[in-house]
C-alpha positions in Angstrom: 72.7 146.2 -34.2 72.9 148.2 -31.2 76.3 149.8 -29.8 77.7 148.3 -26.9 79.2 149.7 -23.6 81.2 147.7 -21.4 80.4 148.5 -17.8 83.3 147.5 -15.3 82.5 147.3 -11.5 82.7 145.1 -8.9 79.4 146.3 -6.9 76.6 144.4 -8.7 74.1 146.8 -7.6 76.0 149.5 -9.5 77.0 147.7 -12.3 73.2 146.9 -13.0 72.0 150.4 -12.1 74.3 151.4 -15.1 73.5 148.8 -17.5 69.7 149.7 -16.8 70.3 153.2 -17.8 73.0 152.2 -20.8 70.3 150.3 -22.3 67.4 153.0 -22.1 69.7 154.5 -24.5 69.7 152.1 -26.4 73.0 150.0 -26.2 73.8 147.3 -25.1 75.7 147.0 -21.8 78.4 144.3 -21.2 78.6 143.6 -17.5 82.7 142.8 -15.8 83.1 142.6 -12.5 87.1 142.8 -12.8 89.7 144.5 -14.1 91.4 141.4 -15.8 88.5 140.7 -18.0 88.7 143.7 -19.9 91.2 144.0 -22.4 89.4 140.7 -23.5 86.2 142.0 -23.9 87.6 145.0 -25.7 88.6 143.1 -28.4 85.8 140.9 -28.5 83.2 143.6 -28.2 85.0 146.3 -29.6 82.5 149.1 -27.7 81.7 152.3 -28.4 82.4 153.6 -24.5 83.8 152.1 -21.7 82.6 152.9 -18.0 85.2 152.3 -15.7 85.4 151.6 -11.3 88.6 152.7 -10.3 89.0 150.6 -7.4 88.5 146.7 -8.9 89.4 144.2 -6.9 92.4 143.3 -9.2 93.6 146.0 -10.7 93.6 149.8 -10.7 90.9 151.5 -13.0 93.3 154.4 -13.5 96.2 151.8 -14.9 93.7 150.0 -17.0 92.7 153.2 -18.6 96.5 154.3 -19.0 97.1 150.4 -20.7 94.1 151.4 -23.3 94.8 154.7 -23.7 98.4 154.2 -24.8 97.2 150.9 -27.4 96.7 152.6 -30.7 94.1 149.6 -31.3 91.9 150.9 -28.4 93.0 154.6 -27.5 89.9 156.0 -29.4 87.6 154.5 -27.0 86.1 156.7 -25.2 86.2 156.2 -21.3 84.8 157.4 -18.1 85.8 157.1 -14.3 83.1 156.4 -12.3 84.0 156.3 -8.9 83.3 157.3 -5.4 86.7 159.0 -5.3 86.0 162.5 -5.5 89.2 164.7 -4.4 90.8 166.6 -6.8 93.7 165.1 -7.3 92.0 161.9 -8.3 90.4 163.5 -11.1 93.7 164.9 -12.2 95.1 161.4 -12.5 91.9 160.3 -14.4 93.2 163.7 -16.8 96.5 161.9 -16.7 95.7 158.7 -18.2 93.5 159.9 -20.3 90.1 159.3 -19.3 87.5 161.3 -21.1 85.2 161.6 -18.3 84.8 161.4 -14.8 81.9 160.8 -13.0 81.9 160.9 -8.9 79.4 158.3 -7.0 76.4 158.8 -6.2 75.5 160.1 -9.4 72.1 161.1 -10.9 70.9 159.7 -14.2 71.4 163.3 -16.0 75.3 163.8 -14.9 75.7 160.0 -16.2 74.0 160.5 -19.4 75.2 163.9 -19.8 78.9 162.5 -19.2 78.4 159.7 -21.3 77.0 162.2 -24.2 80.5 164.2 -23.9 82.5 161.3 -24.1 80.8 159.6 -27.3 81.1 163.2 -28.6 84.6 163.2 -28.3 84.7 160.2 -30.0 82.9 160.7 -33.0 84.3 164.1 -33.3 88.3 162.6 -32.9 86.8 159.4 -35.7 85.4 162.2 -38.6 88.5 164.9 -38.1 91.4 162.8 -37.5 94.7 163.3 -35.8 94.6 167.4 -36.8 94.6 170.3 -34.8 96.8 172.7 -32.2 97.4 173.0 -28.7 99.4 175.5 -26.7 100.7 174.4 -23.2 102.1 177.2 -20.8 104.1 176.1 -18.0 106.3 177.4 -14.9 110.4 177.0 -16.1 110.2 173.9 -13.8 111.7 170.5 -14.9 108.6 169.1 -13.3 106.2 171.3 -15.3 108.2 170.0 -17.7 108.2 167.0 -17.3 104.3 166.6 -16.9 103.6 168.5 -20.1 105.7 166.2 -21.8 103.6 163.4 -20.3 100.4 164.7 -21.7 101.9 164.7 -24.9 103.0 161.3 -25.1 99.4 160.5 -24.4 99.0 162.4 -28.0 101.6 160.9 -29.4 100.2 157.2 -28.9 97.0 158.7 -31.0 99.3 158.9 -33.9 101.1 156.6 -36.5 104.2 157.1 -34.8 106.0 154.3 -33.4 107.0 153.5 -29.6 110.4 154.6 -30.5 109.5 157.5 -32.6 107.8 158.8 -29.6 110.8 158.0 -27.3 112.6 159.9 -29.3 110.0 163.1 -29.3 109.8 162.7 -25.7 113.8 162.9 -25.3 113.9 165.6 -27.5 110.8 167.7 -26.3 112.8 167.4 -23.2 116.7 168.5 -24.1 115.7 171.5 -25.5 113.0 172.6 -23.1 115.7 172.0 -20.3 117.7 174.3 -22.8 115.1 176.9 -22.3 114.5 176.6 -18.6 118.4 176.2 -17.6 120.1 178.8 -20.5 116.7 180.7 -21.9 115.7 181.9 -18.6 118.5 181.0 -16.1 116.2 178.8 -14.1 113.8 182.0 -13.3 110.3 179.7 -12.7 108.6 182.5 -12.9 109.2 183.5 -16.6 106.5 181.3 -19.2 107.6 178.2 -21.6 105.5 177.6 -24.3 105.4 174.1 -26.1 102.9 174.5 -29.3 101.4 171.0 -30.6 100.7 170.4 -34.4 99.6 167.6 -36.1 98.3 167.2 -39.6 98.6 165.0 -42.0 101.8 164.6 -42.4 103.7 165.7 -39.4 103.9 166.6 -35.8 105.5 169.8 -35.2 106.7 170.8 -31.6 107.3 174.6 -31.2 109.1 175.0 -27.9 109.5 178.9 -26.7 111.7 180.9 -23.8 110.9 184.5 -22.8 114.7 184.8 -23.0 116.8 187.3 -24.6 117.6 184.5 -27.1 121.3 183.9 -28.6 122.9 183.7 -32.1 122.2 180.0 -33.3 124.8 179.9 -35.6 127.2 180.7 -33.1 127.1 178.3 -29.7 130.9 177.4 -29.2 130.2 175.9 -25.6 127.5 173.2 -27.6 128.8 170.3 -29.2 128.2 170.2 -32.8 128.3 167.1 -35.6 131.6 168.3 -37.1 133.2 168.4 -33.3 131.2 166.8 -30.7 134.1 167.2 -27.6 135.7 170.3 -28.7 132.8 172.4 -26.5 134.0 170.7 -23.4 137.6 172.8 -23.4 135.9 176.1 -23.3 133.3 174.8 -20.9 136.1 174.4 -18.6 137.8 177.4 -18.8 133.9 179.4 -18.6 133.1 177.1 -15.3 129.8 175.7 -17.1 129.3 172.2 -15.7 129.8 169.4 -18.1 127.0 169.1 -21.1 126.7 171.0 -24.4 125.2 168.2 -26.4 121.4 168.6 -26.2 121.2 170.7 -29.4 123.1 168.1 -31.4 121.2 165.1 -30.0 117.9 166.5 -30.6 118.6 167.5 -33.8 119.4 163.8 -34.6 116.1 163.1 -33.1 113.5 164.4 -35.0 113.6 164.9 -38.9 113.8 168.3 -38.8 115.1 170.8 -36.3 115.4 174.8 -36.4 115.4 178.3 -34.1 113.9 181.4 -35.1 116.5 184.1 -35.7 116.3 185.6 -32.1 117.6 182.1 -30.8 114.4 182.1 -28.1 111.9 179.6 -30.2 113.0 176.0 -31.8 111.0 173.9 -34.2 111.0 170.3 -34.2 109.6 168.2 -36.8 108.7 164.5 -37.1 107.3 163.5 -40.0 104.6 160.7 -39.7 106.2 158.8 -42.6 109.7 159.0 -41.4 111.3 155.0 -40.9 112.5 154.8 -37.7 116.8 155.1 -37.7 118.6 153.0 -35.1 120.5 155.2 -32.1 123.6 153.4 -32.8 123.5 155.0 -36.7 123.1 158.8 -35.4 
């Protein structure tokens, strides 16, 4: 039985072109014309690639591929953008909701085929490996570089077993300490690097966040709250001038299942173990 591509786009012309040219290779295209009728047909269909307008009449391509992208029933589906949208920082947001391709209209048969190839590689690639692997992002000490970063790895995240609030709770952490690193690690100087280093395997995710800092004595932060005394920071935070805070270590060390620095004080480690219950805010 062949494998099937759904095909979603409102001009008929193009949606037929594509189905002709899915089929001379030998699967078997499912025609939409809307964006509604998709998750639908996922299920139904279960296909092996989705080709995706981005500007349906009902909704936006770009937030139906963000919806399936974050399902852990569908985010190993493979899908590509094609589109007659061809700036730049449309094809970023097709990056940002995790598209696996993206294909500009008019296109030729080769760059469709060729895209298409990429993408089912991907897939089968992702399908016999698993969830393994590293990745190193290097960003500007920017809350917004931040920020996106940690985007991209939520969209990681929902390829794992974790659960929506495990992720929350990576996010938050990934997050308080890389704000750490930006605002104490290297005193809000954008220029200096932050490196965040993603590992999966088997068993866990580990985060690796890094400043180009001087570093500080972990065992030693008296302006940081701590489990023991979580207000007693704020005293000497007042009489340093340091504006109100000090509780980002502790709360992302309740966050993940295991949390460290290296001896310099510049790197942290945080751990989250795929097999690891979720525990209820209200109990940390």
């Amino acid at each position: 039985m062949p494998r099937t591509v759904l095909i979603v786009d409102d001009e008929r012309d193009t949606n037929d072109i594509l189905a002709s040219f899915v089929r001379s290779r030998g699967f078997e295209p499912i025609q939409l014309y809307a964006g509604a009728q998709v998750k639908a047909a996922v299920a139904e269909h279960k296909p092996a690639l989705i080709l995706l307008d981005v500007m349906l009449p009902d909704l936006d391509g770009f937030a139906i591929c963000d919806d399936l992208k974050r399902d852990r029933e569908t985010n190993l589906i493979p899908i590509v953008m094609v589109t007659a949208l061809q700036e730049d920082h449309h094809r970023v947001t097709g990056v940002r909701v995790g598209a696996n391709g993206y294909l500009s209209k008019p296109f030729t048969p080769e760059a469709l085929f060729r895209t298409m190839d990429e993408a089912l590689a991907w897939s089968d690639e992702h399908r016999k490996r698993g969830t393994s692997g590293e990745i190193n992002f290097d960003i500007r000490s920017e809350l917004t570089y931040l920020q996106q970063a940690n985007d991209m790895l939520a969209d990681m995240f929902a390829h794992t077993p974790l659960t929506d609030r495990q992720i929350k709770d990576l996010k938050q952490a990934v997050m308080e300490m890389g704000g750490n690193a930006i605002e104490w690690g290297h005193r809000k100087n954008a220029d200096l690097v932050l490196r965040i280093t993603y590992r999966i395997d088997s068993e866990a995710i580990t985060l690796i966040i890094q400043d180009q800092g001087p570093g500080f004595n972990p065992g030693d932060v008296p302006h940081a709250a701590s489990d023991e005394d979580p207000i007693g920071h704020i005293d000497l935070r007042n009489e340093l001038g340091i504006r109100e805070g000090g509780f980002g270590i502790m709360l992302a060390r309740g966050l993940v299942d295991d949390f460290r620095y290296n001896a310099r004080g510049n790197e942290v480690t945080l751990i989250k173990r795929l097999d690891a219950p979720d525990v209820d805010a209200t109990t940390r």
